[in-house]
TORDO-240663 format. One record per residue (C-alpha): x, y, z. Coordinates in steps of 0.5 Angstrom, whole numbers, plus 2048, in hexadecimal, padded with zeros to 3 digits. Example, Ala and Ser with C-alpha at 12.3 -4.5 7.8 and 13.67 -1.06 7.14 Angstrom:
8197F781081B7FE80E
END
This chain:
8127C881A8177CB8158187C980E81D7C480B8217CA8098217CC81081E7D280F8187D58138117D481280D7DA8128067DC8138037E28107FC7E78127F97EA80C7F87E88067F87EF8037FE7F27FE8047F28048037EC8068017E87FF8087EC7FD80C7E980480A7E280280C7E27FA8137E67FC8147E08028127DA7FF8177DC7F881C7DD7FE81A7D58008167D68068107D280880A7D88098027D780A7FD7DD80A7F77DE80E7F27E380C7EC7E48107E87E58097E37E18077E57E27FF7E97E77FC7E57EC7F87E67F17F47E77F87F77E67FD7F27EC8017F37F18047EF7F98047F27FF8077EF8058027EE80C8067EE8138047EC8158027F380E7FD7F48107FA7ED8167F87EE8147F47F480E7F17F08147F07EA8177EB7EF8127E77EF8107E77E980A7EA7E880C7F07E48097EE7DE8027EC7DF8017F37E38047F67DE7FF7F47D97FA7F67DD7FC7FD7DF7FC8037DC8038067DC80380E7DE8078147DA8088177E08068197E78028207E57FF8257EB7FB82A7E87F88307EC7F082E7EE7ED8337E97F28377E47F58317E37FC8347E380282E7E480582E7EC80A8297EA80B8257E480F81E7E48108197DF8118117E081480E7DB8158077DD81E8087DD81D80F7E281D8097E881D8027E48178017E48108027E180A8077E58048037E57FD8057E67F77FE7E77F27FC7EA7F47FA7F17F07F37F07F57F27EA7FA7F37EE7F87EF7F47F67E97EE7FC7E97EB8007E87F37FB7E27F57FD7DE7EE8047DF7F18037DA7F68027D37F67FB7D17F87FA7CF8007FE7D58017F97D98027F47D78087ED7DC8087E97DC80E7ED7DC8137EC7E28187F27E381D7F07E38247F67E18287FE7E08288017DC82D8097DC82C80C7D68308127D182E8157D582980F7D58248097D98248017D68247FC7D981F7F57D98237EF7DA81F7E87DD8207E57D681C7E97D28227EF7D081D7F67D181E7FC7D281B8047D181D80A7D481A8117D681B80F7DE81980A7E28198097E88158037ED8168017F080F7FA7F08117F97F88107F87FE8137F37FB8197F87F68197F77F181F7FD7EE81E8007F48217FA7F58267FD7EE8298047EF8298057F782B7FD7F982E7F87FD82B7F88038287F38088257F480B81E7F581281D7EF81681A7F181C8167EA81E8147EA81C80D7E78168097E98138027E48127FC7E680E7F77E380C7F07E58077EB7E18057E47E18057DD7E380A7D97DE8097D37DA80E7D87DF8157D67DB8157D07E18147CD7E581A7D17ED8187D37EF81A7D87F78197D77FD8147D67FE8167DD7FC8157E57FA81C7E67F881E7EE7F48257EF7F68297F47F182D7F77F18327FE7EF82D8027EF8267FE7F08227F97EF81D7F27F38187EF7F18157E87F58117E57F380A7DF7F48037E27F38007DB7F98007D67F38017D17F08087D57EB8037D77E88057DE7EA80B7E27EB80B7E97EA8117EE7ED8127F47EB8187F97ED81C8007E98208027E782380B7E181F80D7DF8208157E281B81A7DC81881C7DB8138157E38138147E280F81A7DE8098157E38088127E280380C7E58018057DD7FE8037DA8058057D68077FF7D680F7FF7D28137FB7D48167F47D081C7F57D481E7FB7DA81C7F87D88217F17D78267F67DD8267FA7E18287F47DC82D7F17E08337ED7E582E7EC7E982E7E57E382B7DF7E88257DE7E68237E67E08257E67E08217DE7E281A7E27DD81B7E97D781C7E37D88167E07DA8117E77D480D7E87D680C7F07DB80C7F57DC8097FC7DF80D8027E480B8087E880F80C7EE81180C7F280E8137FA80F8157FD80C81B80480E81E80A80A81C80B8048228118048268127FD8238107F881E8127F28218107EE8278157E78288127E382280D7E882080E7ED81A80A7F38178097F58108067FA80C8017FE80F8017FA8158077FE81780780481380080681080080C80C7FB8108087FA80F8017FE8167FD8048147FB80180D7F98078097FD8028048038037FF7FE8098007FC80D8008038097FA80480D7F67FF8137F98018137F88078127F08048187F080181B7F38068197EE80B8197E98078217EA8068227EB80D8207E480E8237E280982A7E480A8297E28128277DA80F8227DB8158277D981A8287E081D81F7E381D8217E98218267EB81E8237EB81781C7EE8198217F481C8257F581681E7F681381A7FB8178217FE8178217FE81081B80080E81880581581C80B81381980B80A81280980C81180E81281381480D80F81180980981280D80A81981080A81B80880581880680281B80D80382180B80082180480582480080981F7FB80A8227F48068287F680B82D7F381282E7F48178297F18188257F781D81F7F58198197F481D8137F381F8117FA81880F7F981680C7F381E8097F181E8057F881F7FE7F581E7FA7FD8217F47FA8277F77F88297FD7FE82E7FC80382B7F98098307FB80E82E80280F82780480F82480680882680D80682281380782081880482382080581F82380A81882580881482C80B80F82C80F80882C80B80583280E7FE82E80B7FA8288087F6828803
END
């Protein structure tokens, strides 16, 4: 089944930001890719995300830089402030020559738009819910809930935290509830009464939560919010990105919070609430002719704005591996990914756990931000950071 470039076809699970991204940086390396989505169409979700150095230059590769960039709003800085002085913890400011690329703060739709316009029509197939994968042959067969299937050389999972992917080849798991629940909120910001909240992505550090607030629009048109705040496990265990939450309790959560906060939450029509749901990192990422990516393998709590950002990096990665291997050697391709790539996405998930980046301190920040995964050496896993302390709580 392979292409007249001899290379490997691959099928991949998810249609979300990992697995559009892992299909524009292989079918750019000549490979002959299909994704299935279980989605009937793909909507809007009303989410803001943060795009940092090291995400951009994946989507630079690709070429969709630009038009991301014309839809964004580009931060002075990452700003953490105390939750009701106002007093500066850390200050840093993101010039795009700092790491080589811009910091970008958007519409995760735009986003989202800007990768499915990447990719040729047909690539993308909705409403295919998977339910099975039977290796055998030296392929892999896709089987779906519609009574359809699929064939390809290479299967990759990039269908998220309740990967099924990942379900089929490794066994179940459950997710862990640390009692917490997210709030997040995006709308126009004509609603401030003409109140500005900053050139920068400010987060709010309170004693035992927190709040971003950032623009996704170049002209400060719209403004997203994004909380953290302990919620009783029994509803953290509904977790849903659709669940509408209740901006009454949502103000109420942060009374006594700086006038700026309490300026944004008065004005916010609505919100929606999910939970905040982590897992271990997996022994593996692999199983013959299977791979996982993105939060199919390593999922992580949303404060240091990185969910995303790994997930495209672990594209160019993987997408390098197979390249490099011309899909002649599978096993040795997915080993030197995983071996890359474990060690940087797990540190990244224990601080991000911990909930104490950019908090204080002067922490060096550029082994995160300066990473560029299409030009790091492969041979040796990707290099970590000094040593982190301990967090002694979580915010």
């Amino acid at each position: 089944m392979r292409t007249r470039t001899g290379k490997p076809t691959l099928a991949i699970v998810g249609a979300g930001l990992g697995g559009l991204t892992v299909a524009a940086t292989l079918r750019r390396a000549g490979f002959d890719v299909r994704v299935y989505e279980q989605a009937r169409r793909f909507a809007r979700v009303g989410a803001g995300i943060q795009m940092m150095p090291n995400s951009v230059k994946v989507l630079r590769a690709i070429g969709i830089e630009a038009r991301v960039r014309g839809t964004s709003f580009q931060p002075y800085s990452h700003l953490n402030r105390v939750w009701d002085t106002g007093e500066v913890l850390r200050e840093l400011p993101m010039p795009e020559d700092l790491f080589g690329a811009p910091y970008l703060c958007m519409h995760r739709g735009d986003l989202h738009e800007a990768l499915v316009a990447s990719l040729p029509s047909g690539v993308i197939e909705l409403q295919k819910t998977l339910v099975g994968l039977d290796k055998r042959d030296g392929q892999v067969t896709l089987a779906f809930a519609d009574g359809s299937s699929a064939r390809a050389d290479l299967v990759i999972g990039a269908d998220g935290v309740h990967s099924t992917v990942r379900h089929l080849i490794i066994g179940p798991d459950e997710p862990i509830h640390r009692g917490r629940i997210a709030y997040r909120a995006i709308f126009p910001s004509a609603l401030m009464g003409g109140i500005d909240v900053g050139p920068s992505r400010t987060k709010w550090w309170g004693i035992d939560r927190h709040l971003v607030i950032y623009y996704t629009k170049p002209d400060r048109s719209e403004i997203y919010v994004i909380t953290s705040v302990p919620e009783p496990a029994e509803w953290v265990r509904r977790e849903s990105w659709s669940t509408t939450g209740d901006v009454h309790e949502l103000r109420a959560a942060y009374d006594g919070f700086h006038p700026d906060v309490r300026a944004v939450l008065d004005a916010c029509p609505s919100c929606h609430k999910w939970a905040i749901l982590e897992r271990e990192p997996l022994p593996t990422w692999s199983a013959g002719r299977v791979v996982l990516l993105g939060d199919a393998c390593h999922p992580m709590t949303p404060y240091m704005a990185q969910g995303a950002a790994t997930a495209m990096e672990d594209a160019a990665v993987l997408t390098r591996c197979l390249a490099e291997s011309e899909g002649d050697d599978i096993d040795g391709a997915f080993a030197r990914y995983e071996a890359h790539r474990k060690p940087r996405t797990s540190r990244i998930q224990r601080i991000s756990s911990a909930n104490t980046w950019m908090k204080g301190g002067t922490e060096d920040t550029s082994w995160l931000y300066g990473y560029d995964a299409w030009q790091v050496p492969l041979t040796a896993p990707a290099p970590e950071p000094a040593a982190h302390p301990s967090p002694t709580s979580h915010p």
